[in-house]
C-alpha positions in Angstrom: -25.5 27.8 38.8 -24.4 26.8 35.4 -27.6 23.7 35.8 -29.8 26.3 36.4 -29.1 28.3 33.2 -28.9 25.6 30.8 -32.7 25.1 32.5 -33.4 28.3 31.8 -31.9 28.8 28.2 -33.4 25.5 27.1 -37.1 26.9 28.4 -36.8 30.0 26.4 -35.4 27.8 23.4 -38.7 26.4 23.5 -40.9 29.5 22.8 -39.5 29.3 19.1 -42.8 27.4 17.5 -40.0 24.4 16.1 -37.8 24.4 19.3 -39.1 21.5 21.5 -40.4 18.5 19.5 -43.0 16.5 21.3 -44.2 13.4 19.0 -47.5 11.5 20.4 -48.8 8.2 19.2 -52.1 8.1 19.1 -54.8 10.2 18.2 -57.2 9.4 20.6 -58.5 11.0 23.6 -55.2 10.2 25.8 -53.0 11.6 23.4 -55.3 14.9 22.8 -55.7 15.4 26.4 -51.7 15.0 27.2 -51.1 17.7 23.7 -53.5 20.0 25.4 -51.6 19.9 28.9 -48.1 20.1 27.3 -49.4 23.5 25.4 -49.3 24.7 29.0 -46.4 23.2 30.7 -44.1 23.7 27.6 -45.3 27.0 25.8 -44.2 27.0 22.1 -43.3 23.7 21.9 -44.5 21.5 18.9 -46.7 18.8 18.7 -47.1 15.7 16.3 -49.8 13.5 16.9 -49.5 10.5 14.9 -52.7 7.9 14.3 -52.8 4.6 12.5 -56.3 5.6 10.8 -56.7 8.1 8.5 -59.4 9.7 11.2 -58.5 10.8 14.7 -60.2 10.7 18.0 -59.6 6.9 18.5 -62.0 5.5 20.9 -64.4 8.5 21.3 -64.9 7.6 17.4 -65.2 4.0 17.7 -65.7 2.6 21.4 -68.3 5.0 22.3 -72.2 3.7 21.8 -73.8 5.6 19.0 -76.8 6.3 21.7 -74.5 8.5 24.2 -73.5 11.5 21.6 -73.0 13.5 24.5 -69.8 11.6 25.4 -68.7 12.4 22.1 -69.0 16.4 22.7 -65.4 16.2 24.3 -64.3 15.9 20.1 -65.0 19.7 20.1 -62.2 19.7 22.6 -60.2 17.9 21.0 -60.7 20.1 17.7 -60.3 23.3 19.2 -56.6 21.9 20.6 -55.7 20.8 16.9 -56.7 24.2 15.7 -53.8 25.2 17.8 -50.8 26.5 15.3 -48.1 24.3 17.1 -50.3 20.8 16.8 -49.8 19.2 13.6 -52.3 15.6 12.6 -50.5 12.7 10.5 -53.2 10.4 10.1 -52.2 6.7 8.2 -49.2 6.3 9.9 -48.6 3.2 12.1 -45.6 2.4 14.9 -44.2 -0.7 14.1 -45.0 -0.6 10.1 -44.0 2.5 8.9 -42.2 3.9 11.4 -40.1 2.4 14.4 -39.9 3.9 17.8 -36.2 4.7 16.9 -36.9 7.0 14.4 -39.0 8.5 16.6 -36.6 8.9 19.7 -34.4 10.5 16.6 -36.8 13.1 15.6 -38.2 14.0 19.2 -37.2 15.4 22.9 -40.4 13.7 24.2 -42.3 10.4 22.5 -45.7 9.7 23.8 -47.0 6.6 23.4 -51.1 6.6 23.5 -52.2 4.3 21.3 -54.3 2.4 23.7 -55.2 -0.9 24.5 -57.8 -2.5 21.1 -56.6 -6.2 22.0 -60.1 -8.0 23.6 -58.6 -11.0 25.9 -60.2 -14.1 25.1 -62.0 -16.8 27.1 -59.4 -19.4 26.7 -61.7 -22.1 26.8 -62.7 -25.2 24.3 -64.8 -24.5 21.5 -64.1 -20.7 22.0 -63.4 -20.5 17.8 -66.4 -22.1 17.0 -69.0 -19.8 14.4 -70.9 -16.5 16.3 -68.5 -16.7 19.1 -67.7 -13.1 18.9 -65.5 -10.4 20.5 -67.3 -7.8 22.0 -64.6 -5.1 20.8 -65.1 -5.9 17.4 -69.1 -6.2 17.6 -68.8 -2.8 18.7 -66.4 -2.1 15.7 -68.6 -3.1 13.3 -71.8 -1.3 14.5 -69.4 1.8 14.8 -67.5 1.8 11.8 -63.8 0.4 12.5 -62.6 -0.2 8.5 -60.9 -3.2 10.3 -64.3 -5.0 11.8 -66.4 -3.6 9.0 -67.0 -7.5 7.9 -66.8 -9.3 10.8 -69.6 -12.2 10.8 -72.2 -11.6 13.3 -75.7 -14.2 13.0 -78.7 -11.8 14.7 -80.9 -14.6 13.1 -81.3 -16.2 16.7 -83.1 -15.6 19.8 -81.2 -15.9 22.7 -77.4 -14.1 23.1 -75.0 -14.1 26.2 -72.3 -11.9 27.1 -69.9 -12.6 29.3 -68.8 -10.2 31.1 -70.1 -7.3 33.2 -68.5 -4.3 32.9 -69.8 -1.4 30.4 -68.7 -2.8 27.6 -71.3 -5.4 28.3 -74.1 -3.7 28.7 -73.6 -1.8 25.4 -73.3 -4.6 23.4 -76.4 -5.9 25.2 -78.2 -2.3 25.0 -77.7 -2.0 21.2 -78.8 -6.1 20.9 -82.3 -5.0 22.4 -82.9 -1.7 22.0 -85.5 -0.6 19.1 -84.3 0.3 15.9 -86.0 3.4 15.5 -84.1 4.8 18.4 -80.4 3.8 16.7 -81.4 5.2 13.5 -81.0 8.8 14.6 -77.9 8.2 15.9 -74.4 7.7 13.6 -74.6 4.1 13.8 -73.3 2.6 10.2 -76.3 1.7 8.2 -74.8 -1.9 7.6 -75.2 -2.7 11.2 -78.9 -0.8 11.5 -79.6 -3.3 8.6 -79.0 -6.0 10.5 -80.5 -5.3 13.7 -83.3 -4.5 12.0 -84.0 -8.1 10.9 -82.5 -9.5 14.3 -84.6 -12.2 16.1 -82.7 -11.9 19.4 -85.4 -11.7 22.5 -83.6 -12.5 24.8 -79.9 -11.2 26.5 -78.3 -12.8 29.3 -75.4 -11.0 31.0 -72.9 -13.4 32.9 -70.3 -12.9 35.6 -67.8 -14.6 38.0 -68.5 -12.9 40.7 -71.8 -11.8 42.6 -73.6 -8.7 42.7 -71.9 -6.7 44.9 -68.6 -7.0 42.6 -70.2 -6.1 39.2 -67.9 -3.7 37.1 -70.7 -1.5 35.7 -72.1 1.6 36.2 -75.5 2.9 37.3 -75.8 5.4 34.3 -75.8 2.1 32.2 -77.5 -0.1 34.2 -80.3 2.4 34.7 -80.1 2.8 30.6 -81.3 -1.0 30.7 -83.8 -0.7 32.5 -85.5 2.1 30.4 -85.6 0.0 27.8 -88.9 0.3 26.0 -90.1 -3.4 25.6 -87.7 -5.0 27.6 -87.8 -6.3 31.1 -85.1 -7.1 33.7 -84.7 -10.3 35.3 -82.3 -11.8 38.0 -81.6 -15.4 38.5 -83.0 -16.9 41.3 -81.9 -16.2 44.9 -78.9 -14.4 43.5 -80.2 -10.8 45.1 -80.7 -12.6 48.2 -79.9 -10.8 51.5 -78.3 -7.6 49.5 -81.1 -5.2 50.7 -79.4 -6.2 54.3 -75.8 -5.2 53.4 -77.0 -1.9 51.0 -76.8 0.7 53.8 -73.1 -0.3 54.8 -71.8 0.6 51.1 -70.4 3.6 49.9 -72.3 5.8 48.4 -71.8 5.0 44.9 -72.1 1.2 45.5 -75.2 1.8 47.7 -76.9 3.5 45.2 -76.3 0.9 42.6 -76.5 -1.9 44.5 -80.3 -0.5 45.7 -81.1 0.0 42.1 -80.5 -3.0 41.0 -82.3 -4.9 44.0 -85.4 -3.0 43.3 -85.4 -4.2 40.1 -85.2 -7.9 41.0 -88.3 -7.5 42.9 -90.1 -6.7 39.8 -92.0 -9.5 37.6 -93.1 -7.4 34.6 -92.9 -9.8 31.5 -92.3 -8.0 28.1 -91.5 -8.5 24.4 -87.5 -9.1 25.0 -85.7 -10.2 28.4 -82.2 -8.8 29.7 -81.5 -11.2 32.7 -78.0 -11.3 34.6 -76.4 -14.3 36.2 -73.7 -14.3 39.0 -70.8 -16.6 40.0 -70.1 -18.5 36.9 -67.3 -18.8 35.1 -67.3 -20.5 31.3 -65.4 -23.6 31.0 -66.4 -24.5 27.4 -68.5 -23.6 24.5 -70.9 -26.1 23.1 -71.9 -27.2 19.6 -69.3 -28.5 16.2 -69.7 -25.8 13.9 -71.7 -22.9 15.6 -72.1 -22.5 19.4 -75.3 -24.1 20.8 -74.7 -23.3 24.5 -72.0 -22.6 27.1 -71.2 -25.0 29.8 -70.3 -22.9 32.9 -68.7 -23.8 36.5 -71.0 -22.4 39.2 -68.5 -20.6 41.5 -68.3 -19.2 45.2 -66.9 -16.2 46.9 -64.0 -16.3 49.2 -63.9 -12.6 50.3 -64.1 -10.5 46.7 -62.5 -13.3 45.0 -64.9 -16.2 42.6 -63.6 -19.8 43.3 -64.8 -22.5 40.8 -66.4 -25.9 42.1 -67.4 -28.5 41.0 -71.0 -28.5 40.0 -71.7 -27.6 36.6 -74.6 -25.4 34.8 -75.5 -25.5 31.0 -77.0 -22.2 29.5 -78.4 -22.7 25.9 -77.9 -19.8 23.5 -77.1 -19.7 19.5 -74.5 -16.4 20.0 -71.8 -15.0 23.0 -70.0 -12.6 23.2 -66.7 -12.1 25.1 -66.4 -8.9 26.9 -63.6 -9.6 29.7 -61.2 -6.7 29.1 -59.2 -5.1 26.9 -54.8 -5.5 26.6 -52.3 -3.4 25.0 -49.4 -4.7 22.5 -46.1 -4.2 22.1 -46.3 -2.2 18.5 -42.3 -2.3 18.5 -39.8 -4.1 19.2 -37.8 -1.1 21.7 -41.0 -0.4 23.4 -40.1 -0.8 27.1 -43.3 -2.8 27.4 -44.4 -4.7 30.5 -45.9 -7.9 29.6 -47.9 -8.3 32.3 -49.6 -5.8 33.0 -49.9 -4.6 29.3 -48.6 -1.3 30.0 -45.4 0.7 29.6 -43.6 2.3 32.3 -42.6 6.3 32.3 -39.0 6.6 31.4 -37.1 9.6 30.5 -38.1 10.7 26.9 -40.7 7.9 25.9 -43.5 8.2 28.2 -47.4 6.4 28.2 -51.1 7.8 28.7 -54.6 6.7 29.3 -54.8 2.8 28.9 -51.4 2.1 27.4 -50.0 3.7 31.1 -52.6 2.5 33.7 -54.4 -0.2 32.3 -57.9 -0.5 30.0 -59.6 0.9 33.4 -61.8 3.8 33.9 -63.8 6.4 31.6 -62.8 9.3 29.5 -62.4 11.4 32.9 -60.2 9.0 34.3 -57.7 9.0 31.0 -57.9 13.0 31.3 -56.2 12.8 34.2 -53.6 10.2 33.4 -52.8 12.3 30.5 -52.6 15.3 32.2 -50.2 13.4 35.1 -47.9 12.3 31.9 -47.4 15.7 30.6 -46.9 17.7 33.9 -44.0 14.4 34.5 -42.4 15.7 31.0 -42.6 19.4 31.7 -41.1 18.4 35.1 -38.1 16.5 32.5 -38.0 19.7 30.6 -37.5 21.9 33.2 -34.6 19.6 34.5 -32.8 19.7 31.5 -33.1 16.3 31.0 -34.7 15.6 27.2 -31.8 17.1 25.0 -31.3 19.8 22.7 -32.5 20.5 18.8 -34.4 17.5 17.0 -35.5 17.5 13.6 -39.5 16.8 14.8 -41.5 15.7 11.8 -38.9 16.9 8.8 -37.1 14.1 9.2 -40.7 11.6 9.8 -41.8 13.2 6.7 -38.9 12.0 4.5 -39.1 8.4 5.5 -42.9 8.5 4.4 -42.1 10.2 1.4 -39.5 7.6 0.6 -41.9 4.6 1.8 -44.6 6.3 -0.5 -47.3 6.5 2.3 -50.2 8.9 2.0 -50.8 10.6 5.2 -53.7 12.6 6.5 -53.2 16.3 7.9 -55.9 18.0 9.7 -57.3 19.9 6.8 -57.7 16.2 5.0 -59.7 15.2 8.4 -61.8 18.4 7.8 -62.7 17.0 4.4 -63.6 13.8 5.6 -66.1 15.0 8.2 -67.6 16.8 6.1 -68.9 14.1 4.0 -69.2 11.7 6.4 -71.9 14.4 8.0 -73.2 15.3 4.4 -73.6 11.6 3.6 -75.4 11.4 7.2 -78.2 14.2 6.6 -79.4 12.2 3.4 -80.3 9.3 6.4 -81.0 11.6 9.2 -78.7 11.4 11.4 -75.6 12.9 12.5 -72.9 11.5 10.5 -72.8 8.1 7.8 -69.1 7.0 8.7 -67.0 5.9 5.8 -65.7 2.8 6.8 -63.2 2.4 3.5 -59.7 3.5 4.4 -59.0 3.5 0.5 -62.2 6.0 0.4 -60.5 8.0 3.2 -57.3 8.7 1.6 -59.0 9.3 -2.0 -61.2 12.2 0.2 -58.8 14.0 2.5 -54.6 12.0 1.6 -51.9 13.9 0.8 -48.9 11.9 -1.6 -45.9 13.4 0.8 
């Protein structure tokens, strides 16, 4: 009896807007998703969502390809739950520089971590750190405005470009590579990167994977994207669609429709201006060239049930650029950050909890994270109702003092609203959507507060 009234007492506590003090890191859609739910599950309480950037919305902002703006509509979402009177934005602030996980276990009932997984894993490989070997996260970055990939050193002034890899990521890298440049300039692409497609020489795009076609990691939405393409054809290596239209009708549906899509188009010979051509069961075992890559030396590999065994024989692609795209991994931004190695991912514990990538991996889409977020923050209204995250915390009075005394220059929502709006002001005068301001300096001159 007297459990179930300290229960109750400590759920009508809460309806006070400063009475239960949830602080997320991460401003991205995990952590906006998991605020939104908690709204629900714990009425009244209050929200700090903290993000390293001065600019929230994390990956929607900067993963997303500037030709899909209608993934981006979920920021209205996103907007309308920041409007909400009991979620408060500190933009500029990082975990692990000027704050520690400690301080935040002090000031909070609940601490969310959701600050995602921006690590690319690398090949691993000789020659790997040779000149226009390039991660695919940060190409991306760059074409989308990250201040940190804003000058990363990208040559377009070659022909032929391979990817490895064959999940989504890939084929964005490889749609924006190929696709014509009127098309990305009414999007919010950064004008420095529209520049230098514009005077790009690649033809040619060559997608490569360890495993065969039946295991490939993307999607029909973005496989059918590619094959849209105006001036571009799609080719498959020799013999490597062999014998799939047999084994099509015995897939699940999703599988079966992607696997037939991707057949018919390897019974196509169409030759056009540029080339997009995929090659199964190779994995890269070096990079070629001194200075800057002049080809990848690949094993040629079998299957053995789902799994890609390398032999012995060897095959030589020539290109004069590659990109890595083989998955994303989290880090350990403190030191107290039960964080498994691993996997890259922190378990749930009792007040400090994980969502979207951070929690399940860097797997699945935007609908995918929704969920994960949504699983977190029913597991801490389920802590809440137990009892079992403590009494009164100080929330972001006490944050706010250790920022004042560091001197850091934060970023409420009201500075994010002044941003935006001359990021889309700046973007009219080029026709597009938005022009992103890719100088954190700029940012905080624009929309920082001194606290």
């Amino acid at each position: 009896m007297r459990w179930r009234y300290l229960s109750h007492s400590i759920r009508k506590y809460s309806k006070d807007a400063n009475g239960f003090q949830v602080g997320i890191v991460g401003a991205g859609p995990a952590g906006f998703y998991c605020a939104q739910q908690l709204l629900k599950k714990i009425p009244g309480c209050q929200i700090d969502i903290y993000e390293r950037l001065p600019v929230p919305f994390g990956l929607v902002r900067y993963g997303v390809a500037p030709d899909h703006p209608e993934v981006k509509n979920v920021i209205n979402t996103f907007t309308k739950t920041a409007s909400n009177e009991n979620i408060r934005f500190i933009g500029n602030v990082s975990l692990g520089c000027h704050i520690t996980l400690a301080q935040l276990k002090h000031s909070y009932n609940a601490v969310v971590l959701a600050y995602g997984a921006d690590e690319d894993r690398k090949l691993n490989i000789a020659g790997e750190n040779v000149s226009n070997v390039v991660s695919a996260t940060k190409f991306i970055g760059w074409y989308n405005g990250l201040p940190a990939d804003k000058n990363i050193k990208v040559d377009l002034d070659v022909e032929h470009a391979v990817i490895v890899g064959q999940g989504n990521v890939a084929l964005d890298v490889a749609r924006i590579l190929l696709s014509p440049v009127d098309e990305l300039r009414k999007t919010d692409i950064t004008e420095y990167s529209l520049e230098a497609l514009t005077q790009s020489k690649v033809k040619k795009v060559t997608l490569v994977g360890r495993r065969g076609p039946l295991q490939v990691a993307f999607t029909i939405k973005e496989l059918r994207e590619m094959l849209k393409l105006p001036g571009v054809s799609t080719h498959f290596f020799e013999n490597q669609m062999n014998d799939i239209d047999k084994v099509i009708n015995d897939l699940p549906r999703p599988r079966k429709r992607l696997m037939q899509l991707m057949y018919d188009a390897s019974q196509k010979t169409e030759v056009r201006n540029k080339l997009f051509d995929i090659l199964f069961l190779r994995t890269p075992i070096s990079i070629l060239g001194t200075s800057k890559i002049e080809g990848i030396e690949l094993a040629v590999n079998h299957l053995e049930g789902e799994r890609a065994v390398v032999t012995d024989e060897k095959y030589t692609l020539k290109c004069e650029l590659a990109f890595r795209s083989i998955g994303y991994r989290s880090v350990q931004a403190d030191p107290d950050i039960p964080f498994d190695k691993m996997s890259s991912t922190v378990p749930q514990s009792t007040g400090v909890y994980s969502v979207g990538w951070l929690s399940s991996g860097p797997v699945g889409v935007i609908l995918s994270t929704m969920s994960n977020a949504f699983q977190a923050a029913t597991l801490i209204g389920q802590h809440f109702d137990k009892g079992l995250l403590g009494e009164r915390k100080p929330g972001y009075d006490y944050i706010s003092k250790i920022l004042e005394d560091k001197g850091i220059i934060t970023v409420d929502w009201n500075g994010w609203m002044k941003i935006d709006k001359v990021e889309v002001e700046r973007g009219i005068k080029h026709g597009k959507p938005r022009e992103k301001i890719v100088d954190i300096d700029e940012m905080l001159q624009i929309g920082g507060i001194l606290k």
